[in-house]
Every structure is written in C-alpha cells, then in structure tokens.
C-alpha positions as CSV (number, residue, x, y, z in Angstrom):
1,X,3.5,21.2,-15.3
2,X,3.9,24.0,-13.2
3,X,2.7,24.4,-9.8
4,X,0.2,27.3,-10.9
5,X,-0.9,25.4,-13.6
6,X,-1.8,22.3,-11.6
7,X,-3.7,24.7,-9.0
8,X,-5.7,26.2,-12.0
9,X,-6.5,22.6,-13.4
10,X,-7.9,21.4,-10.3
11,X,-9.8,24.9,-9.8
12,X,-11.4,24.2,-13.2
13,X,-12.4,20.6,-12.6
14,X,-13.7,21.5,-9.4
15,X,-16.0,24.0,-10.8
16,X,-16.6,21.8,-13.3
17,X,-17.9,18.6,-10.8
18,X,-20.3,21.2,-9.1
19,X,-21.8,22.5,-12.6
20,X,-22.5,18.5,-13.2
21,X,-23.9,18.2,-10.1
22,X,-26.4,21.0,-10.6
23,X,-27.1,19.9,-14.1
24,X,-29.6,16.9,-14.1
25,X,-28.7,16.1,-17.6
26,X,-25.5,15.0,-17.2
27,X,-24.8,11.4,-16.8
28,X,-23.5,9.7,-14.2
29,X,-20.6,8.1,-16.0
30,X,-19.8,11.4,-16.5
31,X,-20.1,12.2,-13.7
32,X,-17.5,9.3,-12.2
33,X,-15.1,10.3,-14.8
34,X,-14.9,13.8,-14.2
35,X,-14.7,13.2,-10.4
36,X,-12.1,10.5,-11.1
37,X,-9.8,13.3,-13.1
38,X,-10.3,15.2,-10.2
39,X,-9.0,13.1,-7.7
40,X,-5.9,12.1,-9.4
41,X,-4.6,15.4,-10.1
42,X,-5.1,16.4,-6.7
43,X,-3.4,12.8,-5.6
44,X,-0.6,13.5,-8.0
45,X,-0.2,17.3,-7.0
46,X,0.1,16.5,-3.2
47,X,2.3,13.6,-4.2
48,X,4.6,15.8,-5.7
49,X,4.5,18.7,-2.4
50,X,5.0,15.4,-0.4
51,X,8.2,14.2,-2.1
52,X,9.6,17.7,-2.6
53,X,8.9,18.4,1.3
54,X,10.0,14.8,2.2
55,X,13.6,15.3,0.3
56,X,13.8,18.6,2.3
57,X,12.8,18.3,5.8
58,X,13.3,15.2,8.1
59,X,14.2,13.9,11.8
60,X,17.7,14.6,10.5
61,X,16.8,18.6,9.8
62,X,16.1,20.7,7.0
63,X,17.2,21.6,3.8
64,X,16.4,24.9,1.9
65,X,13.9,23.2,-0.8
66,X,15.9,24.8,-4.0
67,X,19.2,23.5,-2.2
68,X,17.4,20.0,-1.6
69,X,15.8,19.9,-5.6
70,X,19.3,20.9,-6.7
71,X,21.1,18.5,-5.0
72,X,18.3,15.8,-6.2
73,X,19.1,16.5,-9.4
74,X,22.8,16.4,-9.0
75,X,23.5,13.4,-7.2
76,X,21.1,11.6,-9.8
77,X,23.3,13.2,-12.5
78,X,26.1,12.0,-10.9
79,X,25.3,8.6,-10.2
80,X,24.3,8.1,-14.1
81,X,27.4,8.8,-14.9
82,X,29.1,6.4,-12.6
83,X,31.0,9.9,-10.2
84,X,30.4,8.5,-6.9
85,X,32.0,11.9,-5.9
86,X,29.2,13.4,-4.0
87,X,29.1,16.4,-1.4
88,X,28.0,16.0,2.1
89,X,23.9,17.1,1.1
90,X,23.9,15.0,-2.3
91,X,24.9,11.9,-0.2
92,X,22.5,12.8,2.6
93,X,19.6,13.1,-0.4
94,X,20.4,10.6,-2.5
95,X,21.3,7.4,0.1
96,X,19.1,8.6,2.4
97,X,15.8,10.2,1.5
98,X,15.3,9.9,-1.7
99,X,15.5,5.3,-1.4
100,X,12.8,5.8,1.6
101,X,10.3,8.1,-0.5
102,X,10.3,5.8,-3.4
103,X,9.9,2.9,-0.9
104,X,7.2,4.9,0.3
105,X,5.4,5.5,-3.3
106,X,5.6,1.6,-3.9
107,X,4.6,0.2,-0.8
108,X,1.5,3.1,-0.5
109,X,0.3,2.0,-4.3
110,X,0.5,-1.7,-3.6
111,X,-1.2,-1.5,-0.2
112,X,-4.0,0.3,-1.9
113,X,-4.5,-2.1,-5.2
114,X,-3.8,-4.9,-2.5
115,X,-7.2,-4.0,-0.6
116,X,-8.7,-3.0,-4.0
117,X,-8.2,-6.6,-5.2
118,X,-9.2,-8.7,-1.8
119,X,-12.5,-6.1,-1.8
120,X,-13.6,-7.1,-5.2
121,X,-12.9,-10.7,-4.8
122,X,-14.7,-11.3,-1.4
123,X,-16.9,-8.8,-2.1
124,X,-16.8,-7.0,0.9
125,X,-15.5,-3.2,1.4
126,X,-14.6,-4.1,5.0
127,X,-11.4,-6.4,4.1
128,X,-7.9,-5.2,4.1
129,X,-5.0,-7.5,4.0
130,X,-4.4,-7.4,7.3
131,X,-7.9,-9.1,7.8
132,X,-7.2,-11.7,5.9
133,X,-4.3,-12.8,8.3
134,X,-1.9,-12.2,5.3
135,X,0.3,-9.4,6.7
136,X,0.3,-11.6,10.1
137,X,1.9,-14.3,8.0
138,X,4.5,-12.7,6.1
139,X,5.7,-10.6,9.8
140,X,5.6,-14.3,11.7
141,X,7.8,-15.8,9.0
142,X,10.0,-12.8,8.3
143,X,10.7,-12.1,12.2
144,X,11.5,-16.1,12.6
145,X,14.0,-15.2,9.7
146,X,15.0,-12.2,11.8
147,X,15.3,-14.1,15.3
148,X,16.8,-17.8,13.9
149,X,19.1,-16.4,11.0
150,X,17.3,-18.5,8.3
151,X,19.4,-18.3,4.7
152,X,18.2,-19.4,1.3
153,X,20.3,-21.9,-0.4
154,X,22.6,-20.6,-2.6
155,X,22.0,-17.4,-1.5
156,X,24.3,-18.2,1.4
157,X,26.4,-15.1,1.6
158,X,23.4,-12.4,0.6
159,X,20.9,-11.9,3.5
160,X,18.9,-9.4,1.5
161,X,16.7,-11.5,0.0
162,X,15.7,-13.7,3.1
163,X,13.2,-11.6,5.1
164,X,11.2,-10.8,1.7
165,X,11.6,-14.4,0.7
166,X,9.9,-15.6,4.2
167,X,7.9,-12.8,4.3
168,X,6.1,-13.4,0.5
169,X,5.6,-17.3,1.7
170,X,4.3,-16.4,5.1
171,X,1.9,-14.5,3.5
172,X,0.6,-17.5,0.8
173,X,0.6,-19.7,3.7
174,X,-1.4,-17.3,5.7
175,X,-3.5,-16.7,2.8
176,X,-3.9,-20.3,1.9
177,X,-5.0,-21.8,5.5
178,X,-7.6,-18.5,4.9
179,X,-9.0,-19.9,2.1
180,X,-9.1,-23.7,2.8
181,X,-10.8,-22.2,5.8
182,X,-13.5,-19.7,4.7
183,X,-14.5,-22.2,1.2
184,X,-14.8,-25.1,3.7
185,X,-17.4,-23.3,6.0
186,X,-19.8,-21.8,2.8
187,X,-17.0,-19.4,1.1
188,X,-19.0,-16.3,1.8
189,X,-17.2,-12.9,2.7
190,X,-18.3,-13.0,6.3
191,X,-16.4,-16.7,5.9
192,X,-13.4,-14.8,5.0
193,X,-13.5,-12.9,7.4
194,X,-13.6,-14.2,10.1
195,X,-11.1,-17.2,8.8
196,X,-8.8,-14.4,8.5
197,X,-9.2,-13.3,11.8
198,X,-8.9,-16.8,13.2
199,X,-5.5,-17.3,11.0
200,X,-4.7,-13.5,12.1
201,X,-4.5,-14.0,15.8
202,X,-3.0,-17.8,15.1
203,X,0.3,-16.0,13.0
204,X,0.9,-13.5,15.7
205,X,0.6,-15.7,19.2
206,X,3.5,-17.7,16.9
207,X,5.3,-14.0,16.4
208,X,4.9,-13.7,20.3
209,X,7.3,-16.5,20.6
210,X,10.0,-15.5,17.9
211,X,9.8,-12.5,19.6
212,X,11.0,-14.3,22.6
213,X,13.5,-16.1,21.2
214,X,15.1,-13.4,19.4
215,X,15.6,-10.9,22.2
216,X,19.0,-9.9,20.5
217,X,16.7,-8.0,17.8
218,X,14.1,-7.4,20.0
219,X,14.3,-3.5,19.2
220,X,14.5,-4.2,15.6
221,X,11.6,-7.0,15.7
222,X,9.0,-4.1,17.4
223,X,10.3,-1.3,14.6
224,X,9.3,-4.0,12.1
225,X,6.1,-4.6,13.6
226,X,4.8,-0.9,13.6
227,X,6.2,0.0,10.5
228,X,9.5,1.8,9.6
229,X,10.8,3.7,6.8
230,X,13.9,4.3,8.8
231,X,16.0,1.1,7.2
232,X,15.5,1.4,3.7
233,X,18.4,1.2,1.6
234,X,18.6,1.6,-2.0
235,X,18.8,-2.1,-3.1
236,X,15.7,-2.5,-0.5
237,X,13.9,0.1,-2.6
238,X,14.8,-1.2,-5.6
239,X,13.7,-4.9,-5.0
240,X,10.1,-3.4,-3.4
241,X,9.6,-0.9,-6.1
242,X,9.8,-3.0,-9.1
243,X,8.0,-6.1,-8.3
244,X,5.3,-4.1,-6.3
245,X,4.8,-1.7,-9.2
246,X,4.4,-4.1,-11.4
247,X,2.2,-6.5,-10.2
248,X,0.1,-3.4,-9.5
249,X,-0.2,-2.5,-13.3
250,X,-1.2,-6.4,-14.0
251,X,-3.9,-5.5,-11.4
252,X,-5.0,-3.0,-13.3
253,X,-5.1,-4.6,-16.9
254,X,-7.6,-7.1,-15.0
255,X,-9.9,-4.2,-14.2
256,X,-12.8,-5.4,-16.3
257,X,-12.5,-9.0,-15.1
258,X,-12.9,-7.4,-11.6
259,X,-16.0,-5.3,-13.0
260,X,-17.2,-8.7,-14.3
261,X,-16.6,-10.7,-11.3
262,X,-18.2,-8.3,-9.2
263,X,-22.2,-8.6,-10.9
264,X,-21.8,-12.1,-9.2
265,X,-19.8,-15.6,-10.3
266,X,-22.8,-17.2,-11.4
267,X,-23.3,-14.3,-14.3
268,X,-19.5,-13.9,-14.7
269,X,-19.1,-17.8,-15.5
270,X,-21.9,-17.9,-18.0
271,X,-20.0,-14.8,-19.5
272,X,-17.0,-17.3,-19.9
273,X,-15.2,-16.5,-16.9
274,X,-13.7,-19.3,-14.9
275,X,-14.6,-18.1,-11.7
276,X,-13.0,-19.9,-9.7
277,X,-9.4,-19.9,-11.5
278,X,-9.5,-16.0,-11.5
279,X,-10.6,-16.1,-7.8
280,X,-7.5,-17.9,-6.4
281,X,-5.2,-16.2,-9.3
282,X,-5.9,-13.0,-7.9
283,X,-6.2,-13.7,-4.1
284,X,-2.5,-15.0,-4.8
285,X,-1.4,-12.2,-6.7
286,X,-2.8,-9.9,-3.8
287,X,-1.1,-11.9,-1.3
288,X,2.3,-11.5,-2.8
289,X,1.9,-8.1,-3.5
290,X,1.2,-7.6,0.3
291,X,4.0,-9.6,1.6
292,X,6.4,-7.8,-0.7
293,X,4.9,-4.4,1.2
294,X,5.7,-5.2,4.6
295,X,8.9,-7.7,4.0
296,X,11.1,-4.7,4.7
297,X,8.9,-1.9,5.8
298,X,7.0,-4.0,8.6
299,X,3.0,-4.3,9.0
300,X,1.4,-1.2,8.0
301,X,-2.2,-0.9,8.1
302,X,-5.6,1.0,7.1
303,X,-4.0,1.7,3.6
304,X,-5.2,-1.2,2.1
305,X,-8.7,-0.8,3.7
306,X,-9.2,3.3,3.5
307,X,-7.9,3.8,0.4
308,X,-9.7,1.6,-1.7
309,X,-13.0,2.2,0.0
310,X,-13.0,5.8,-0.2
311,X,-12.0,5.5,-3.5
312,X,-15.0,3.3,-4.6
313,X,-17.2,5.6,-2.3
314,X,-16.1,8.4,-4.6
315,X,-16.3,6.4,-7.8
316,X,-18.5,3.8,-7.3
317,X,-17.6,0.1,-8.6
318,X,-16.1,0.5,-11.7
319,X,-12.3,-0.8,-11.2
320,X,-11.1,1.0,-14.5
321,X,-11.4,3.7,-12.4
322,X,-11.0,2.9,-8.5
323,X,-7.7,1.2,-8.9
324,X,-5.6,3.6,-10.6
325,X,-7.2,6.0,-8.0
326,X,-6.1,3.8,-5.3
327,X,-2.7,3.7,-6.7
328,X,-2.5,7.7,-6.6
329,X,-4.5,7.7,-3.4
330,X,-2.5,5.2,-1.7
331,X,0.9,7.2,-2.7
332,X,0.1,10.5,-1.0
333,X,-1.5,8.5,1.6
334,X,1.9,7.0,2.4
335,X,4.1,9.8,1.4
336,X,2.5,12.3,4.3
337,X,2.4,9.4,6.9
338,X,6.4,8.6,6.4
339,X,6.9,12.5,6.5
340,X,4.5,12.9,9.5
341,X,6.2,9.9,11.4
342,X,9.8,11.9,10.8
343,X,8.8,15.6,11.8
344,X,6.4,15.5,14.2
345,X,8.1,14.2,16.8
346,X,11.9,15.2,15.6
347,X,14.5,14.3,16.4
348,X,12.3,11.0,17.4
349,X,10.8,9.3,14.6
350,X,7.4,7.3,15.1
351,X,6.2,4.2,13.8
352,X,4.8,5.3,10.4
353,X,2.0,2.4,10.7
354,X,1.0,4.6,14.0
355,X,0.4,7.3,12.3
356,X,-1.7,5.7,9.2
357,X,-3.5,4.2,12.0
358,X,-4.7,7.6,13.8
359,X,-5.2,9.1,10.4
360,X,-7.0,5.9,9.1
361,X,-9.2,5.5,12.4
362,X,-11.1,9.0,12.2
363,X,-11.7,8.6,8.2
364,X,-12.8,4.7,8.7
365,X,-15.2,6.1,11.1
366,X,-16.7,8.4,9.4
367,X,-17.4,7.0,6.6
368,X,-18.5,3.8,8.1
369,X,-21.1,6.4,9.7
370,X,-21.9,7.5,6.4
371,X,-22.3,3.9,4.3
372,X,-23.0,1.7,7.0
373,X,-26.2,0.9,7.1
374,X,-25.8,-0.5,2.9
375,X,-23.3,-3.4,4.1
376,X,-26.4,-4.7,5.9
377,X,-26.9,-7.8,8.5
C-alpha cells in the first residue's frame, strides 16, 4: 500500500471514530473495533517510516533513503541467491542495520504481549516484567555467564547460545521464587507485587557482585544492563526473532482464555477452565518470552508496562484485541527508541532502555493521572 493511501485510510477511520462518537446509537463494540483498526494502521504506518528511516540514518551517518531501499533490496537479493559479493553500502545495510531493526521489531512485540500476559494474569495494569523480578533474573544469570565464562555442555565450542540459555532460566527461577512467594502470602496481585519487588532487588545486589568479579567486561556488563541494540548480529536476530515471534502468536490464540480468566477464576473454573494450570502455563510462557528479550539486548523497560496499558486504556479488556495492538504498539515503540538512542546523540549512541524510559515516564504519568483513582486502595 502506498504511503498516500495509508495517510487516506487513517484520515477516513479517524473521521469515522469521531462520527461514532457523536452518534449515541452506535455500539460500543463498535466502537473498540473501529478504534482498534485505527490504531494498528497507524502502528503499522509509523513502523514502516521507522524501519525505512532506521535503514537510512544512524550513529554511523546517513544514507539517501532511495540509495538505502535499493541497497535493501539488493543485498537481500543477493544473499538469496548465495553472492556474498556485496558493495561497501549493501554490507553496511544488510549486516548492520537491517539484523538490529528486526531485533528491534521482535524484542518491542514480545515486551508488549509479555506485560499483556502478566496484566491479565495478576490482574493488575501496574505489572511489567520487570516487576515481577523476571528481567532481574535473566540479567543476574546472563552477566554471571558473561563474568565466569559459563558453557553448555556439548555446546562447548558455540558461545552463542549461553547468555540466552542463562538468561531464559534466570528468568523461570526469578519467576518461580515470585510465585512460591506471592501464593504463599494470599496470591493476590498486590502479593505479586511486591514478591517481585523483593526477588527484584534480591537478583540485582547478586548482579552487583558479578559485576565485581567480571571487571574485564565491565563496559560490556553496564551496555547490557541499559539496553543495547549496538551488538546484534544476524544469528542474534535470528535466534530472538523466531522464538519471540512465535510464542507471541500462541499468546494470542489464548486471547479468549485471557478474556475468560479475567471475569474472575472462580467463574472461569466453573466455565471449565483449570485455573490454576492456565495460571502457571502462562506466567511461564511470559517469563520465557521476557528472558529471550533481554538475553542479548540487555534490560529494557516501560514496554512491557506502557504498551499494554494504553492499549487496554484505548480498547478496554477484550484481549482479541489489546494484544495484537500491543504487538504493533510495542514495535514502533521500539523501533523509534533504537533510532532515537542512535541519532540523537551521534556519533554517541545511548542506552536505548534510557530512552524508553524518559519516553515511558511522562506517558505512565499521565495516564496514571488519568485512571488512577479506578485501581483503588
């Protein structure tokens, strides 16, 4: 679709939202769905102008956008066909920019469906994975791989898989202790949270003293712990993208459990559900998803707690719609922070969890403001 015709699309379902809102006949599934269209062609649209810009401009400088989208296409071309003879802009493209935006894509979508799941499960819009201690798990084990050279056996001569390895079982443990915790003391959201906190602060006084002990990576160990695009390579991509893309869509198929779950476990059991299988399944499937995210791109957070809860602001609490929102949402969301963390500062590059931090803080803020006073106590 061309750029004009995506600008006209979202022109016409923006005058079509506010004719719905003016007309008291129309209902308010409607009106979700309409707003819902709405919101992922514009997440879509700016998706697209953030790849296309993200190819084109970076800390390394600028390429003319048609040179940029031709080379795209070229090198891809290219590398199809097995001609590993590239030119100077093609390699620049293809091994550099184009393995961090689709890291970017993955990691942005699975943050978001992340926080979806852990918000429907607790029942709580104020729970991210991060509060849940899980991305304090994965980054303890993962820099202890870093700082003591831990291997996988077998594996003895391939380090690639090692940090995400340590990183996806830091984060069930984290996860776990969480758990054992909060359903010991009542297993009511505020239980979660604060068990999460507790196991939070526990993970990273232990990352304090890998951190000590690997003083050799010490500059990698703190890029790690802000968040970095800046070391993604294409088999790093790859093995994000895939795993994190696809447990996202099983997140998604489970949309009407989540709808179920959420009227309250004593309705959704005598609906059939077993509540308390589904619980942990997820809460599982959430915590790998989230360990996968940060084993190579570092702790990143807000996206899994702005996302999802400005998505079900928007939507209300039907999943069939919030999560594939979150999955669009979270994209662009991530795209524009990795491009912002590149440019703004150039040649320097920031910290890309910096920078969803100060655009996550304001928007948290505010719309805490506006909803507060519903999340009660």
């Amino acid at each position: 679709m061309s750029k004009t015709g995506l600008l006209s699309q979202l022109r016409r379902g923006y005058d079509g939202m506010r004719s719905d809102l003016e007309d008291p006949d129309v209902s308010e599934i409607g009106l979700k769905k309409r707003r819902f269209r709405l919101i992922v062609i514009f997440g879509l649209f700016m998706s697209v102008i953030a790849f296309l810009i993200s190819i084109s401009i970076s800390s390394g400088g600028v390429i003319p956008l048609s040179d940029s989208v031709g080379s795209l296409f070229s090198s891809i071309g290219k590398a199809l066909h097995g001609d590993g003879n590239l030119d100077t802009i093609e390699m620049y493209i293809f091994n550099a920019r184009l393995p961090r935006t689709i890291a970017a894509i993955a990691v942005g979508a699975g943050l978001a469906i992340a926080g979806c799941m852990y918000q429907a499960v607790i029942r709580n819009p104020l729970v991210d994975p991060y509060i849940t201690g899980v991305s304090s798990g994965a980054g303890c084990l993962a820099m202890a791989a870093t700082a003591l050279g831990f291997s996988i056996p077998f594996l003895m001569d391939n380090t690639l898989y090692v940090i995400p390895f340590m990183a996806i079982v830091g984060g069930v443990i984290a996860f776990a202790i969480t758990m054992t915790v909060a359903e010991g003391s009542g297993g009511s959201s505020v239980n979660y949270i604060l068990a999460g906190i507790i196991v939070g602060f526990a993970f990273s006084s232990i990352q304090t003293v890998f951190m000590s002990m690997g003083k050799d990576y010490l500059t990698d160990i703190m890029w790690w712990l802000y968040g970095s695009f800046s070391n993604i390579k294409w088999e790093d991509a790859w093995i994000v993208f895939i795993p994190v893309m696809g447990i996202s869509t099983i997140a998604m198929v489970w949309a009407r459990e989540f709808n179920l779950y959420s009227m309250g476990e004593d309705q959704a059991a005598q609906l059939g559900m077993d509540v308390k299988r589904f619980k942990r399944m997820t809460m599982i499937v959430a915590s790998v998803l989230t360990s996968l995210c940060v084993a190579f791109v570092g702790i990143i957070g807000f996206v899994g707690l702005v996302v999802p809860h400005a998505c079900r602001m928007a939507l209300g609490s039907d999943h069939r719609l919030i999560m594939p929102a979150s999955v669009v949402i979270g994209a662009m969301l991530m795209l524009f922070a990795d491009l912002m963390a590149r440019t703004v500062m150039s040649p320097t590059e920031l910290p890309v969890g910096a920078i969803t931090a100060m655009i996550g803080t304001p928007v948290f803020a505010y719309m805490l403001m506006k909803r507060g006073r519903s999340y009660g106590g």
